[in-house]
Residue frames as a rotation matrix with the C-alpha (Angstrom) as fourth column:
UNK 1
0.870 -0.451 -0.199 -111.08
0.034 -0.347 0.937 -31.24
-0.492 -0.822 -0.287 -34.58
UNK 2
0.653 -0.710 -0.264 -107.65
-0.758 -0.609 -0.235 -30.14
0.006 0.353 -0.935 -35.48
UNK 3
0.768 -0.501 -0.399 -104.81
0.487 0.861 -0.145 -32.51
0.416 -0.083 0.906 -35.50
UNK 4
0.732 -0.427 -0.530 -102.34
0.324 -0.466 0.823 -32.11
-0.599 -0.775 -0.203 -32.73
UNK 5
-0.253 -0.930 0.268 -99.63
0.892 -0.117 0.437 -31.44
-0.374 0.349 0.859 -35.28
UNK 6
-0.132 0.659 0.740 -101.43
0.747 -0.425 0.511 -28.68
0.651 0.621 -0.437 -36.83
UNK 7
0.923 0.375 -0.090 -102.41
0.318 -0.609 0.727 -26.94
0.218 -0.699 -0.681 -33.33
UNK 8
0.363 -0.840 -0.403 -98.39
0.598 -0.122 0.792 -27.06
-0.714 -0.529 0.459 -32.14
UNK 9
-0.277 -0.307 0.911 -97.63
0.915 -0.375 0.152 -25.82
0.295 0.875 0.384 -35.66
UNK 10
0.500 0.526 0.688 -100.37
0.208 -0.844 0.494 -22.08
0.841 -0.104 -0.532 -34.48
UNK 11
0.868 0.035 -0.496 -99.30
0.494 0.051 0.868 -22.62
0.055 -0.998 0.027 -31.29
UNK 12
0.070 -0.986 -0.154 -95.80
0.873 -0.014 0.487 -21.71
-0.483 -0.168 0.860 -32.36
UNK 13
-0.467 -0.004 0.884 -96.50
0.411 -0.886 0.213 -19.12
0.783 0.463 0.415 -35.04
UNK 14
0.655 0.750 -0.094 -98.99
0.514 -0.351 0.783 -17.46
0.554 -0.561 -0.615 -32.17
UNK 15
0.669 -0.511 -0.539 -96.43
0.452 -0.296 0.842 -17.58
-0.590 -0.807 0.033 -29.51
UNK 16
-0.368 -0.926 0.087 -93.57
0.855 -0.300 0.424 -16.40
-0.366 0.230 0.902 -32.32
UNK 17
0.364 0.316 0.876 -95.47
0.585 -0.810 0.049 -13.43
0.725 0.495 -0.479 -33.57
UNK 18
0.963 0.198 -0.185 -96.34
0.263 -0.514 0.816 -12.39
0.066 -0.835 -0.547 -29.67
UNK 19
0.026 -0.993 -0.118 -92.39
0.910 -0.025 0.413 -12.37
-0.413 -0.118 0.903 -29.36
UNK 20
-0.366 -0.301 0.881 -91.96
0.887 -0.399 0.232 -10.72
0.281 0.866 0.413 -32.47
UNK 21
-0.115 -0.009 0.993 -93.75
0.491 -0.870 0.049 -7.93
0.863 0.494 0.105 -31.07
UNK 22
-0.710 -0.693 0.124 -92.17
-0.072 -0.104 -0.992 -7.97
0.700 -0.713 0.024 -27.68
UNK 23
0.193 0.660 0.727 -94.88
-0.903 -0.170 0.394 -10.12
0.383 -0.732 0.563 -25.50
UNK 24
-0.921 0.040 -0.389 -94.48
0.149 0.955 -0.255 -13.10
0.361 -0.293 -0.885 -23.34
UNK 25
-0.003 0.987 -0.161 -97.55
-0.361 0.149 0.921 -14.58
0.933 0.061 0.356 -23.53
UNK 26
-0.302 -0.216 -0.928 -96.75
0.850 0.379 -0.365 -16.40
0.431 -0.900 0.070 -19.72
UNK 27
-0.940 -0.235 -0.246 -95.89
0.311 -0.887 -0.340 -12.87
-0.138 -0.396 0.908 -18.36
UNK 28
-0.700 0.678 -0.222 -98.95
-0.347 -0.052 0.936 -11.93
0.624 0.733 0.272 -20.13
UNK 29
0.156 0.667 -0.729 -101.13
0.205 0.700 0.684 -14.41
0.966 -0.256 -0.028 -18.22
UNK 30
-0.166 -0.359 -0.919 -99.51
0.929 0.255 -0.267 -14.30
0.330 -0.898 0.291 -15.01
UNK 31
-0.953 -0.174 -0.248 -100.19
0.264 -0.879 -0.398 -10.65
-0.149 -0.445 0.883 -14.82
UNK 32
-0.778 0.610 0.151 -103.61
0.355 0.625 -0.695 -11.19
-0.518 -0.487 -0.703 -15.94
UNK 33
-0.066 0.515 -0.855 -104.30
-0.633 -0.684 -0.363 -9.51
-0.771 0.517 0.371 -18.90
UNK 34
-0.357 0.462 -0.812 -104.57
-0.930 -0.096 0.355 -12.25
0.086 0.882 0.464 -20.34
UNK 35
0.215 0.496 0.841 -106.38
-0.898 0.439 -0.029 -15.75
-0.383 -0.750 0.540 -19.90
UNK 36
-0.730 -0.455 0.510 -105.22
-0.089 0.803 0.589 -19.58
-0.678 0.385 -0.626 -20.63
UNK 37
-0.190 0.640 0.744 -108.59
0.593 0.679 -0.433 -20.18
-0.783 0.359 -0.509 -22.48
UNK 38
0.895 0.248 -0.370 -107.56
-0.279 -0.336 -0.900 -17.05
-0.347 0.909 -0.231 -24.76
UNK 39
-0.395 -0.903 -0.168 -104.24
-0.715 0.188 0.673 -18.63
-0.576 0.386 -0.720 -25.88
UNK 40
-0.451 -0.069 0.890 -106.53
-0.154 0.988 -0.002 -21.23
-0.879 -0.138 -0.456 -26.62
UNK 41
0.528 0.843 0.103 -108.83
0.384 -0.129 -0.914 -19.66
-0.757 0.523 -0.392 -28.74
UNK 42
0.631 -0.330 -0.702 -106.22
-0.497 -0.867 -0.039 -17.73
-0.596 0.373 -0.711 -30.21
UNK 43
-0.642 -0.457 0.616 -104.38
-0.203 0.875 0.439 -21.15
-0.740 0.157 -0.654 -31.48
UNK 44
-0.413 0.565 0.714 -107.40
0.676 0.715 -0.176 -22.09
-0.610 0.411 -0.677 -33.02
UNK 45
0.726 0.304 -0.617 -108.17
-0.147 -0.808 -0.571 -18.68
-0.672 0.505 -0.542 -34.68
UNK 46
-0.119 -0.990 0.070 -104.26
-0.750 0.136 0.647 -19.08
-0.650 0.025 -0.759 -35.60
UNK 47
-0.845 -0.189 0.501 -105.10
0.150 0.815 0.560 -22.35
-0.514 0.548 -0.660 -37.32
UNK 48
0.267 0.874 0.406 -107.85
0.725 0.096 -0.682 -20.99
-0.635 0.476 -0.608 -39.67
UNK 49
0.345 -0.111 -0.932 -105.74
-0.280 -0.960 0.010 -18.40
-0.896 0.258 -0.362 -41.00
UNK 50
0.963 0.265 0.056 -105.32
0.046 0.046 -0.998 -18.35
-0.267 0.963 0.032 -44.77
UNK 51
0.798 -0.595 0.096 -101.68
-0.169 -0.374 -0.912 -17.30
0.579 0.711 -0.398 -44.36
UNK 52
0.920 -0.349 0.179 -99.18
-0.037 0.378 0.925 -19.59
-0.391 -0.858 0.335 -42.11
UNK 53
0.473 -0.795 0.379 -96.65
0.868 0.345 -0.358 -19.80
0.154 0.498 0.853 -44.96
UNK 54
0.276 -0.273 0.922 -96.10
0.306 -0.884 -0.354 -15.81
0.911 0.380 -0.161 -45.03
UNK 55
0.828 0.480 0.291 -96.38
-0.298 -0.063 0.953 -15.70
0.476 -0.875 0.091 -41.47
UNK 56
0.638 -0.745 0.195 -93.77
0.554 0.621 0.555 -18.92
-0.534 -0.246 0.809 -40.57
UNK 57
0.383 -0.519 0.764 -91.71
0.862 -0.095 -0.498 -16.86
0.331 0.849 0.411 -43.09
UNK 58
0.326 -0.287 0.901 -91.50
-0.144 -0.957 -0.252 -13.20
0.934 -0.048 -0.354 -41.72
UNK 59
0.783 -0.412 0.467 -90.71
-0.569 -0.169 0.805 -14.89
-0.253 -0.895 -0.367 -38.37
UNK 60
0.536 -0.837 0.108 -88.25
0.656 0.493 0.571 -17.70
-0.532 -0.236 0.814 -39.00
UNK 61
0.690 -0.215 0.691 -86.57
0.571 -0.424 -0.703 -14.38
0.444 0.880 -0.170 -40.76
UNK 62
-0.586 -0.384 -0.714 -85.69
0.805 -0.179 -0.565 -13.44
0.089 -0.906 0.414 -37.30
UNK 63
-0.018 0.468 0.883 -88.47
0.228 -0.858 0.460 -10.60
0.973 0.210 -0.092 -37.11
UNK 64
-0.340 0.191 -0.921 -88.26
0.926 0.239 -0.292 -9.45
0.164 -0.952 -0.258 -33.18
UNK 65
-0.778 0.153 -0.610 -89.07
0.104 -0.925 -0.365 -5.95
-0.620 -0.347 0.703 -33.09
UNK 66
-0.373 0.793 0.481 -92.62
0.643 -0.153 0.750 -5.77
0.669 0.589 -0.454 -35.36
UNK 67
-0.901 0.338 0.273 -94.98
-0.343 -0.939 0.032 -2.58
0.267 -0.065 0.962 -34.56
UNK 68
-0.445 0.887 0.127 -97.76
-0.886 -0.415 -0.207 -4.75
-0.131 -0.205 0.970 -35.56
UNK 69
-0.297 -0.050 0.953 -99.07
0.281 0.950 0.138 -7.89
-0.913 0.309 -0.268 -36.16
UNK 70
-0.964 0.171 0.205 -99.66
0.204 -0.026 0.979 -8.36
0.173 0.985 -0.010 -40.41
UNK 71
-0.724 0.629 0.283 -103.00
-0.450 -0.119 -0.885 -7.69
-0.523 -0.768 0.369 -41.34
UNK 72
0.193 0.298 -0.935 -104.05
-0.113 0.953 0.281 -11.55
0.975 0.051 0.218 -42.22
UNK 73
-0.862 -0.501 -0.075 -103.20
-0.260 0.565 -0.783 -12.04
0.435 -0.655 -0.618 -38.80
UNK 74
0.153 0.889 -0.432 -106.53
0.441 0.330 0.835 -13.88
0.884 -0.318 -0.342 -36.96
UNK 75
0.454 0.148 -0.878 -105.25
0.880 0.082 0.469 -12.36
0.141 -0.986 -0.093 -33.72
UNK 76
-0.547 -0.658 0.518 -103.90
0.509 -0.752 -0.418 -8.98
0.665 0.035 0.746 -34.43
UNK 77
0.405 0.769 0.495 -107.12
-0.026 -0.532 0.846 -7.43
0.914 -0.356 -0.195 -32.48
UNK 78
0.923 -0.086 -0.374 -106.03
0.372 0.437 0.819 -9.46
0.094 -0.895 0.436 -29.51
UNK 79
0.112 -0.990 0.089 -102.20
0.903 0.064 -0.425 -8.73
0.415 0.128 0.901 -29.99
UNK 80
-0.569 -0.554 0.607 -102.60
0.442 -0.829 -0.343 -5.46
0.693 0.073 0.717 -30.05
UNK 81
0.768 0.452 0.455 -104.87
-0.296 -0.380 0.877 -4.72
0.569 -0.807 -0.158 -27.07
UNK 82
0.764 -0.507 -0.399 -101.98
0.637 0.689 0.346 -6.81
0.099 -0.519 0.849 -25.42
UNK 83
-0.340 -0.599 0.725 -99.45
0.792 -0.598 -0.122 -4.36
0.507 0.533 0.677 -26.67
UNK 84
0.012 0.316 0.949 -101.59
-0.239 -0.920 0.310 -1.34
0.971 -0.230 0.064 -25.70
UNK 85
0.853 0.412 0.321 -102.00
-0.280 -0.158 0.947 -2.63
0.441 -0.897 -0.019 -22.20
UNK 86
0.741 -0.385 -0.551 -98.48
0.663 0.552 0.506 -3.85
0.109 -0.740 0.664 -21.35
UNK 87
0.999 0.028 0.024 -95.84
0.019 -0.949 0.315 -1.55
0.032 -0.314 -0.949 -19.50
């Protein structure tokens, strides 16, 4: 099992990406396109990725307006159906 530092670490890059390319993951949920137990999975995809340094980098750069997620991202599939389906 992960270590909780580790998960909060994805947990943030996850939720800063989704920002980054103008989702609230709440909003998100609450409107039902998307489910708590995929944030969850998506954390844990998030924490298998090969590239958290480049990642933690291109946000704490202040990225807010991205097109796309990178593609190293473990959750760009998911991102971007998100993307395609919000209005």
């Amino acid at each position: 099992m992960r270590d909780l530092v580790t998960l909060k670490k994805h947990a943030a890059l996850f939720d800063g990406m989704s920002q980054a390319l103008g989702l609230d993951l709440e909003e998100e949920a609450i409107a039902g396109r998307l489910q708590f137990d995929e944030i969850s999975e998506a954390v844990l995809r998030c924490s298998r990725c090969a590239h958290p340094g480049p990642c933690a980098t291109q946000l704490s750069s202040g990225a807010t307006d991205l097109a796309m997620a990178p593609d190293y991202c473990r959750n760009s599939d998911l991102l971007g159906f998100l993307q395609d389906t919000t209005v």
